[in-house]
C-alpha positions as CSV (number, residue, x, y, z in Angstrom):
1,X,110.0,138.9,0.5
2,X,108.1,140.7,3.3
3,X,107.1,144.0,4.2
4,X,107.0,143.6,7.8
5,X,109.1,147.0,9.9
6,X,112.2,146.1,11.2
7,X,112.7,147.9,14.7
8,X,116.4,148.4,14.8
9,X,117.1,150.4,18.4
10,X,117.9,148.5,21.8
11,X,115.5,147.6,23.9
12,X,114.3,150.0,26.9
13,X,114.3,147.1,30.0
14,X,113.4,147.9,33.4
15,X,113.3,145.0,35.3
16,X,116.4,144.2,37.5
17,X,117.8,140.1,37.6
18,X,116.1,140.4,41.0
19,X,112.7,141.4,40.0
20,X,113.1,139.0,37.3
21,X,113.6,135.9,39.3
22,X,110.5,137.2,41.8
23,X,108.6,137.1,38.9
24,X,109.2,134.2,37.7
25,X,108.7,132.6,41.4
26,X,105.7,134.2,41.0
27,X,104.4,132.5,38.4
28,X,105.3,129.3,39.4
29,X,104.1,129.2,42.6
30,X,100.5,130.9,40.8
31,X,100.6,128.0,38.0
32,X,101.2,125.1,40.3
33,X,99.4,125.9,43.4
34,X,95.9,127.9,42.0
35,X,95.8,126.5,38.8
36,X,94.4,127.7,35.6
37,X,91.0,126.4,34.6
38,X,90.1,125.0,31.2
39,X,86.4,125.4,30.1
40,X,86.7,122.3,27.8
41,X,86.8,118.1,28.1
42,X,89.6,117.8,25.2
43,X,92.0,120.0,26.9
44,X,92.2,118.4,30.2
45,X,92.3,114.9,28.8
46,X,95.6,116.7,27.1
47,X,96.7,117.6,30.2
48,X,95.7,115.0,32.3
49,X,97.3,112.8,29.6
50,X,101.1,114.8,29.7
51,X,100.6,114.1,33.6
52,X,99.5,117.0,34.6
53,X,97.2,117.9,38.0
54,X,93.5,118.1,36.7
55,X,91.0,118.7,39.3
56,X,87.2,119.5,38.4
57,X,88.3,121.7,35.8
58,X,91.0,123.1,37.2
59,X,94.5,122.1,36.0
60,X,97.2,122.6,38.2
61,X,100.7,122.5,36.1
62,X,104.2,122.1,36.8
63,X,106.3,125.1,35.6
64,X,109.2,123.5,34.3
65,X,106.5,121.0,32.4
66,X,105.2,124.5,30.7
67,X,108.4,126.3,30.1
68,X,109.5,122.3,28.2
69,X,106.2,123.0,26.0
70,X,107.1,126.9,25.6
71,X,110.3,126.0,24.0
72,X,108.5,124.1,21.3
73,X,106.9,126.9,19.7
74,X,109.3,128.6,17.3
75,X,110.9,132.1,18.3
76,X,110.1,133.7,14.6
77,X,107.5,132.5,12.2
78,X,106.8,133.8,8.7
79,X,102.6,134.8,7.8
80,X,102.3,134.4,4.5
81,X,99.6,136.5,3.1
82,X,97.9,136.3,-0.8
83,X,100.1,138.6,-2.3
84,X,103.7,137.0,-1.1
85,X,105.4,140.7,-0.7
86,X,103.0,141.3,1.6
87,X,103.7,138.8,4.0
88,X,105.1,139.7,7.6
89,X,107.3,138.1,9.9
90,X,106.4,138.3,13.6
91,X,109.5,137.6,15.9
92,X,113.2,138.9,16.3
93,X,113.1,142.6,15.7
94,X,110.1,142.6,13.4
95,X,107.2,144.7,14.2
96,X,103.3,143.8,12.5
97,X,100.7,146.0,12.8
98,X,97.3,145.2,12.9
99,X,94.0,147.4,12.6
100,X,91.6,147.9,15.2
101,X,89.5,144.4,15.9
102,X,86.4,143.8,17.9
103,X,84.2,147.7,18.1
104,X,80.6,147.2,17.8
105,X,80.2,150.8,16.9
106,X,82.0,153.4,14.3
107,X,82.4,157.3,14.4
108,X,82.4,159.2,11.5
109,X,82.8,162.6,12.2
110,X,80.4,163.5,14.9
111,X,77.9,160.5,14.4
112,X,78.2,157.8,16.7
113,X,76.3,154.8,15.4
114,X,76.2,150.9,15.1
115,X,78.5,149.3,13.3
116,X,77.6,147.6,9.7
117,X,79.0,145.9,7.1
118,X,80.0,148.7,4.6
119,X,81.5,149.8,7.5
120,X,83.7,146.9,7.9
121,X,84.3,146.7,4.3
122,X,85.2,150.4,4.3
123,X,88.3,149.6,6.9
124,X,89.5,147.1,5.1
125,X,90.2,148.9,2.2
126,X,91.3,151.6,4.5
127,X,93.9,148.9,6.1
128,X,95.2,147.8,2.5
129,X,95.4,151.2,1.3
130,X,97.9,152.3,4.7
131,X,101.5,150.8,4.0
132,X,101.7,151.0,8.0
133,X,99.1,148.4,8.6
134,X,100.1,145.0,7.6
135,X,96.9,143.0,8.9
136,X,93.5,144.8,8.4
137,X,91.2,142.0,10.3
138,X,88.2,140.8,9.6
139,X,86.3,142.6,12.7
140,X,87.4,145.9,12.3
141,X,83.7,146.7,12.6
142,X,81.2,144.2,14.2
143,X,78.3,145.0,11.7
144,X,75.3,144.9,13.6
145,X,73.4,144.5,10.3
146,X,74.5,140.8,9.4
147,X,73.0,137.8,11.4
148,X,74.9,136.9,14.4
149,X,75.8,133.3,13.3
150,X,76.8,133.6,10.1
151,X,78.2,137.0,10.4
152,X,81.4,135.5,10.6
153,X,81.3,134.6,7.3
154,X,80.8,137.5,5.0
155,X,83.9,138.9,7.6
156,X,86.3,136.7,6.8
157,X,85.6,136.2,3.0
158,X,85.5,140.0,3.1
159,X,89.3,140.3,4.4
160,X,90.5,137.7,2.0
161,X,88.8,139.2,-1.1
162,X,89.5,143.1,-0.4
163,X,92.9,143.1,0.8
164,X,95.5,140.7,-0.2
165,X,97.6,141.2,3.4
166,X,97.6,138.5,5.9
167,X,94.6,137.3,7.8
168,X,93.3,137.3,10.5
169,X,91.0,134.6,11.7
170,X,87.5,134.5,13.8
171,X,87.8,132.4,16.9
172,X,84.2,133.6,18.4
173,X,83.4,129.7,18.1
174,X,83.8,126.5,17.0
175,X,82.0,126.8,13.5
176,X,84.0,130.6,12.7
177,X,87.6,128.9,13.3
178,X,86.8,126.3,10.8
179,X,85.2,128.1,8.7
180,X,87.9,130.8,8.6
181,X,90.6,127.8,7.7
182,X,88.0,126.3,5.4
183,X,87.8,130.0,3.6
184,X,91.6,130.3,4.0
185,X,92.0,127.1,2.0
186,X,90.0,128.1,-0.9
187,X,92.1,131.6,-1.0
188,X,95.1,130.0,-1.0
189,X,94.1,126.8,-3.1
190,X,96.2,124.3,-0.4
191,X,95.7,123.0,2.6
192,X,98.0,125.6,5.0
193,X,101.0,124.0,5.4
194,X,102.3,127.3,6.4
195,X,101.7,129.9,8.9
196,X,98.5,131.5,7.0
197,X,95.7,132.6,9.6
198,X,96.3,134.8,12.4
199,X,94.1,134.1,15.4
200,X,93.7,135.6,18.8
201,X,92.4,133.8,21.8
202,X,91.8,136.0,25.2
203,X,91.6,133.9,28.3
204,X,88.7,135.0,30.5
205,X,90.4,136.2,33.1
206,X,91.3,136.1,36.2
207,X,92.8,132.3,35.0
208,X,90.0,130.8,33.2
209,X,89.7,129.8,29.5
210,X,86.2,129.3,28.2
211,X,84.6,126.7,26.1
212,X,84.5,128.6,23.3
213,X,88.2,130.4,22.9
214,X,89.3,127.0,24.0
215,X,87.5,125.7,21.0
216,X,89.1,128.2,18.8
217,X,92.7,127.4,20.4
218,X,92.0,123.4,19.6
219,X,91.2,123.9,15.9
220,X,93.7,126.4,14.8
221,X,96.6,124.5,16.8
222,X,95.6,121.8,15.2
223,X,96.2,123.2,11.5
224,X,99.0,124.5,12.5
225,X,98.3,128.2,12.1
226,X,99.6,131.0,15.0
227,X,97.2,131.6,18.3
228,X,98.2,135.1,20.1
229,X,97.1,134.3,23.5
230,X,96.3,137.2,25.2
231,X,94.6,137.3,28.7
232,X,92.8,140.4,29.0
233,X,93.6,141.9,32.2
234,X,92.3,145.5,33.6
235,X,94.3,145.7,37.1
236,X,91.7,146.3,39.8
237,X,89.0,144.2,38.5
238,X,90.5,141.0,36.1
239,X,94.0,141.0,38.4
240,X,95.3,142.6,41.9
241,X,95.9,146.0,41.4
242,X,99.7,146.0,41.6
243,X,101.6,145.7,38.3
244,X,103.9,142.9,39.6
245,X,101.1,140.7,40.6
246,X,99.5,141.1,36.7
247,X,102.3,140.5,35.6
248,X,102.6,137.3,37.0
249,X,99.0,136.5,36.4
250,X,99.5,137.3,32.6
251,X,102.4,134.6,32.3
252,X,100.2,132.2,34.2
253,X,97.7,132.4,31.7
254,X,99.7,132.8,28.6
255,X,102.1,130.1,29.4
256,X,99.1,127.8,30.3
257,X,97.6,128.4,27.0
258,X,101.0,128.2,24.9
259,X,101.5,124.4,26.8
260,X,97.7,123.0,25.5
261,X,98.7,124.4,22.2
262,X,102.1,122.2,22.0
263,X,100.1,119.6,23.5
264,X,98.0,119.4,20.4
265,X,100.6,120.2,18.1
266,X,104.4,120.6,19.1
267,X,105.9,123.8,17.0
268,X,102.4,125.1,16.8
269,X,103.6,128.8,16.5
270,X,102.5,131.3,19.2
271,X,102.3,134.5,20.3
272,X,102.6,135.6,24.1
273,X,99.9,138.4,24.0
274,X,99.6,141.1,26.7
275,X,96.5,143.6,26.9
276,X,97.2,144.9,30.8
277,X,95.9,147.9,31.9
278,X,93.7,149.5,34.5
279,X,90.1,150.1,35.8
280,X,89.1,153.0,37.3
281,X,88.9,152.8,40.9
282,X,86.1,155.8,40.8
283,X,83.4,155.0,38.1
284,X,84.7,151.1,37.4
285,X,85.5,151.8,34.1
286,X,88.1,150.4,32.2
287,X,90.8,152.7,31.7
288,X,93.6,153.0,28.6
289,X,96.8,154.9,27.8
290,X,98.3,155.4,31.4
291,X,101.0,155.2,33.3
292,X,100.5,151.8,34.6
293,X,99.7,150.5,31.1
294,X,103.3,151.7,29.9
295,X,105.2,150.3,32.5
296,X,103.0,147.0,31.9
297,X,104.4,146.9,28.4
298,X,108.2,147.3,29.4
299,X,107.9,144.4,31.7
300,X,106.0,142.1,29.4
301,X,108.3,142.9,26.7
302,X,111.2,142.1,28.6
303,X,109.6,138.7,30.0
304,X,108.6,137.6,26.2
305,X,112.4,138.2,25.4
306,X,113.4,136.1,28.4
307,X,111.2,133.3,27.5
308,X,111.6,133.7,24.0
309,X,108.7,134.1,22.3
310,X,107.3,136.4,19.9
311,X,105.3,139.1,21.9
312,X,102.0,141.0,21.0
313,X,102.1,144.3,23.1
314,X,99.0,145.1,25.0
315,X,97.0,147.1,22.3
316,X,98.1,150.0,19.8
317,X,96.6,153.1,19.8
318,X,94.3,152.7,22.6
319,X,92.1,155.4,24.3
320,X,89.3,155.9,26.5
321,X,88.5,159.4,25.1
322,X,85.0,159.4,23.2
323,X,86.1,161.6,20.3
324,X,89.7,162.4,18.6
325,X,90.8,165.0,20.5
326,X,94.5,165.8,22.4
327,X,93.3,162.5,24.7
328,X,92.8,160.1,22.4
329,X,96.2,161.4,20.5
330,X,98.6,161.2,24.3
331,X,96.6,158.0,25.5
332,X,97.2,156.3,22.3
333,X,100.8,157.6,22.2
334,X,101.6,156.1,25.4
335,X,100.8,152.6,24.5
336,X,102.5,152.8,21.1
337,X,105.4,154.0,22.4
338,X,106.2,151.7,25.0
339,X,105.1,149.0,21.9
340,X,107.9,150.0,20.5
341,X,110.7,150.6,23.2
342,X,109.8,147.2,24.4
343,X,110.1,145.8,21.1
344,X,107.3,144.1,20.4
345,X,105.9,141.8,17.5
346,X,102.5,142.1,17.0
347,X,100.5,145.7,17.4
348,X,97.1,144.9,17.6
349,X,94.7,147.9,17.6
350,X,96.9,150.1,15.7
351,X,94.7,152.4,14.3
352,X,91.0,152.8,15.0
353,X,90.3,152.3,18.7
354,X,88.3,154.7,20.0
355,X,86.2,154.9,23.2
356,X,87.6,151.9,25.5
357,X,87.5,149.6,22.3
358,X,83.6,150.6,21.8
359,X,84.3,152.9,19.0
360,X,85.7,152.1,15.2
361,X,86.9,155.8,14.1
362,X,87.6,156.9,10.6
363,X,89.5,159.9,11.8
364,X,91.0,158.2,14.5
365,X,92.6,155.8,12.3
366,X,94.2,158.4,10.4
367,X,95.7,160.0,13.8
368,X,97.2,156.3,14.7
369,X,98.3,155.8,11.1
370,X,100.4,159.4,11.8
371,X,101.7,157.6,14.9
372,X,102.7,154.5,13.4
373,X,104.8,156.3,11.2
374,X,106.2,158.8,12.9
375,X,107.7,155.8,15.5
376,X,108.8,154.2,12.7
377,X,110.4,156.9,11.3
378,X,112.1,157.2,15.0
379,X,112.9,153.7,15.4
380,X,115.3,153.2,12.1
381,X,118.7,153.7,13.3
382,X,120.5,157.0,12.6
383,X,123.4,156.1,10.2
384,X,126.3,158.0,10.7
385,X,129.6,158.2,8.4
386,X,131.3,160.8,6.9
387,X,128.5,161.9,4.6
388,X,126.3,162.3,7.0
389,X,128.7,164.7,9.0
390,X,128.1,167.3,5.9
391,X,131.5,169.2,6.3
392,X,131.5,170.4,2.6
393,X,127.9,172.3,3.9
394,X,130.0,174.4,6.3
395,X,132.7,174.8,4.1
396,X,130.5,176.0,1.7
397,X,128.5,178.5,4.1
398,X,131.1,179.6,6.3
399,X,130.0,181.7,9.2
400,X,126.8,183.8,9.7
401,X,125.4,182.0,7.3
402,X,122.5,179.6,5.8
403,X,122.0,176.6,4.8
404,X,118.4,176.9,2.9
405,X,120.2,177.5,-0.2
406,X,123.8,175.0,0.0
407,X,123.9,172.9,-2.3
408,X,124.0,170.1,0.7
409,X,120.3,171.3,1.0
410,X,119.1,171.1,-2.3
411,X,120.3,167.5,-3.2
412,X,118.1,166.5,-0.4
413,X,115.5,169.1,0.7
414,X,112.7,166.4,-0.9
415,X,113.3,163.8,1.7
416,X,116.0,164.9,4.2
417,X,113.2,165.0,7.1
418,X,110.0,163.3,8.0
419,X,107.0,164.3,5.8
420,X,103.6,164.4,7.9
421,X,100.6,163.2,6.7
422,X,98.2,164.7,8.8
423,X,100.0,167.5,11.0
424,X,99.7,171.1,9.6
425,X,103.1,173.5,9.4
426,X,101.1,176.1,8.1
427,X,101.9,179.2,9.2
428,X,98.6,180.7,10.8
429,X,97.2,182.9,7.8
430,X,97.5,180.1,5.6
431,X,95.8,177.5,7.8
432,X,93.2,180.5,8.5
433,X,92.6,180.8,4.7
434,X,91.9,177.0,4.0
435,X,89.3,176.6,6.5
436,X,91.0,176.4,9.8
437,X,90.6,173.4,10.6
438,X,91.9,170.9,13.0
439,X,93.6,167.6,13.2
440,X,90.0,165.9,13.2
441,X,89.1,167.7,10.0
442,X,92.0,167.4,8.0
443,X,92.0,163.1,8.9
444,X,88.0,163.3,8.0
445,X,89.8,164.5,4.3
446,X,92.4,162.2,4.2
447,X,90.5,158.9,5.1
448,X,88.0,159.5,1.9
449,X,91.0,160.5,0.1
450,X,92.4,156.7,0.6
451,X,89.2,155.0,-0.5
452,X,89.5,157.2,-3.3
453,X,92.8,155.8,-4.1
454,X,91.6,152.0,-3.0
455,X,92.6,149.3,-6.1
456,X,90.9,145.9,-4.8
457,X,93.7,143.3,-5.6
458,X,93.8,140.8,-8.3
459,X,91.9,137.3,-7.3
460,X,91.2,134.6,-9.9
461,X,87.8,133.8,-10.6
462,X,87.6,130.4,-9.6
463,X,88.8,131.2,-6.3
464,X,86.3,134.0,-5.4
465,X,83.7,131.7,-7.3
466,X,84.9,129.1,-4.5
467,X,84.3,131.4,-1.5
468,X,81.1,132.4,-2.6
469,X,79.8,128.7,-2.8
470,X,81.3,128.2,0.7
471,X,80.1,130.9,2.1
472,X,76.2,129.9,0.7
473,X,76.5,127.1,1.2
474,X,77.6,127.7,5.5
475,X,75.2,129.8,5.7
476,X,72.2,128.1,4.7
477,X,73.4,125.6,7.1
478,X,74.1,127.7,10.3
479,X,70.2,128.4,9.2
480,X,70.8,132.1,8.6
């Protein structure tokens, strides 16, 4: 069993065959004749050992070499998480949502601060309390309070002992992947035969993979466990400025990465990621939620689908606004939308981002979490049969009439239409009379109300007795 959304409309494709096949001569020519570099002795003596063009670093690869290895990894994949109902499947017409990864500072309310542990703690409860997230992360917060080497492991130990959804990996080094697979061994009391540990690795781009994602990559395709590989791409300043031309620099990059993970392990299962947006060509900054990020996300969908593998759409809620106002509400809209008419997999950054990535928000995580489920709520098919046509309601009402109190009405008034969480129908003396306040306010309520409700999950003593031990025991030897 697995709780993972199933997104059940057709997909909204905008590329013609032509621009199709440009793209993928695109690519090609890209792969073969510039080359993708690779930070990291073990992954060109892969390459160089499949027969592949390695020059000072730089490996130059023959397309129909990297779509061979592409087709190794498998199309759908099952996550298993602690509690098996809780698992999620990423592939086919399954969508997985994960919370925001990777801030180094939170807002709550109108304080703006470093990031700490009890923050991170705080969103994972927040993550296992929300249906709508299925991953909560082990970074939702970078605390700022831990030390920087052995930070990783009060994270990860963190996600597997307050949540018992899927988790999500560190891949900041060498020592955090294993240790992550180390900890995920002792939660799961086996050695991860299956899918278990989430990992993302961005490639440094433009079409460079450094030593240390690389060394991430190695270890978890090595066990076996899913890598999203996601080159991180802001058009004017980590690609050309057209969306064609990132477009074909993100498949250089992904489909580089997905062939060295084969390499080390055929069926290793993968994830072709996408983060593209832009920077803006006036302060430099890196910009989220427009246009150009939406039509970025149509095309990689439709590219993952052609290729097929799973697909991890280029953030979820994402924003550049610094608080949670009517910006960070449309910019986040328009990169979960296109998530979803694009149909992809994996939504990382579904609820929390604030402020370019900067910012972990409490009340922006409730606005996302209102998203999430409101496109849900869109994206289940309509069913239609006779039922559904209600003739017996105009029958009984007639003409002139209404249909508040038909009986059609009142078998279903409870859950005929889509409940909010956060949004107000108040009229405006009522709202007036409870304090006026605004979509901010009312998540600020509803994000304590959640830890309120929070119920850490059942784990047996030996096995958090066993984390604890590692988790000493690391960290007296990363010196910390």
């Amino acid at each position: 069993m697995t709780a993972t959304f199933r997104n059940g409309l057709p997909r909204y494709e905008i590329l013609s065959e032509q621009a199709l096949a440009t793209i993928d001569a695109g690519w090609r020519r890209l792969i073969s004749e510039i080359g993708v570099e690779f930070d990291h002795p073990r992954a060109l003596e892969l390459f160089a050992g499949a027969g592949q063009a390695v020059e000072e670093g730089v490996v130059r690869l023959d397309p129909d070499f990297v779509l061979e290895q592409a087709a190794r990894a498998p199309a759908e994949f099952v996550v298993r998480a602690r509690n098996p109902e809780r698992s999620v499947v990423v592939g086919g017409d399954h969508m997985c949502f994960t919370a925001v990864q990777g801030p180094p500072f939170v807002r709550e309310g109108d304080e703006r601060r470093d990031a700490t542990f009890a923050d991170l703690e705080r969103f994972i409860r927040l993550s296992h309390v929300f249906p709508e997230i299925d991953v909560p992360g082990s970074v939702s917060a970078e605390p700022s309070d831990l030390p920087l080497d052995s930070r990783h492991l009060d994270m990860v130990r963190a996600a597997l002992v307050l949540s018992d959804k899927p988790l999500i990996g560190s891949q900041i080094s060498l020592d955090a992947a294993e240790d992550s697979l180390a900890l995920a061994r002792i939660a799961f009391c086996d050695d991860l035969a299956e899918p278990s540990v989430l990992s993302n690795v961005n490639v440094n781009s433009p079409l460079r993979y450094d030593g240390r994602m690389l060394d991430a990559l190695l270890v978890y395709a090595a066990a076996g466990q899913p890598v999203l590989i996601t080159p991180f791409l802001l058009m004017g300043a980590m690609s050309p400025v057209t969306i064609p031309s990132a477009l074909v620099q993100q498949l250089t990059e992904v489909l580089a990465g997905v062939a060295l993970a084969q390499l080390v392990r055929p069926g290793t299962p993968v994830v072709l990621g996408s983060f593209l947006s832009h920077t803006d060509m006036q302060s430099g900054s890196p910009g989220f939620g427009g246009p150009e990020a939406a039509v970025g996300l149509l095309c990689s969908g439709q590219l993952a689908r052609r290729l097929g593998l799973p697909w991890r759409s280029g953030g979820g809620g994402l924003t550049t606004s610094q608080t949670v106002d009517a910006q960070a509400a449309y910019e986040s809209l328009h990169t979960l939308l296109p998530a979803f008419l694009a149909g992809a997999n994996v939504v990382v950054h579904a609820a929390g981002w604030l402020e370019g990535g900067l910012v972990s928000c409490y009340e922006k995580f409730v606005v996302d979490i209102e998203l999430v489920r409101m496109l849900r709520h869109e994206f289940t098919p309509l069913e239609i049969d006779e039922e559904s046509l209600a003739f017996g309601a105009h029958d009984e009402v007639r003409h002139g009439g209404h249909f508040l109190g038909a009986a059609h009405t009142l078998e279903r008034f409870r859950d005929c239409f889509y409940r909010p969480l956060l949004s107000s129908t108040e009229n405006f003396e009522r709202w007036t009379r409870n304090g006026s306040l605004d979509a901010a306010d009312r998540a600020a309520l509803l994000w304590r109300e959640a830890l309120e409700r929070y119920e850490q999950p059942a784990l047996a003593v030996d096995v958090r007795e066993g984390l604890d031990e590692y988790v000493d025991r690391r960290r007296r030897e990363l010196g910390d």
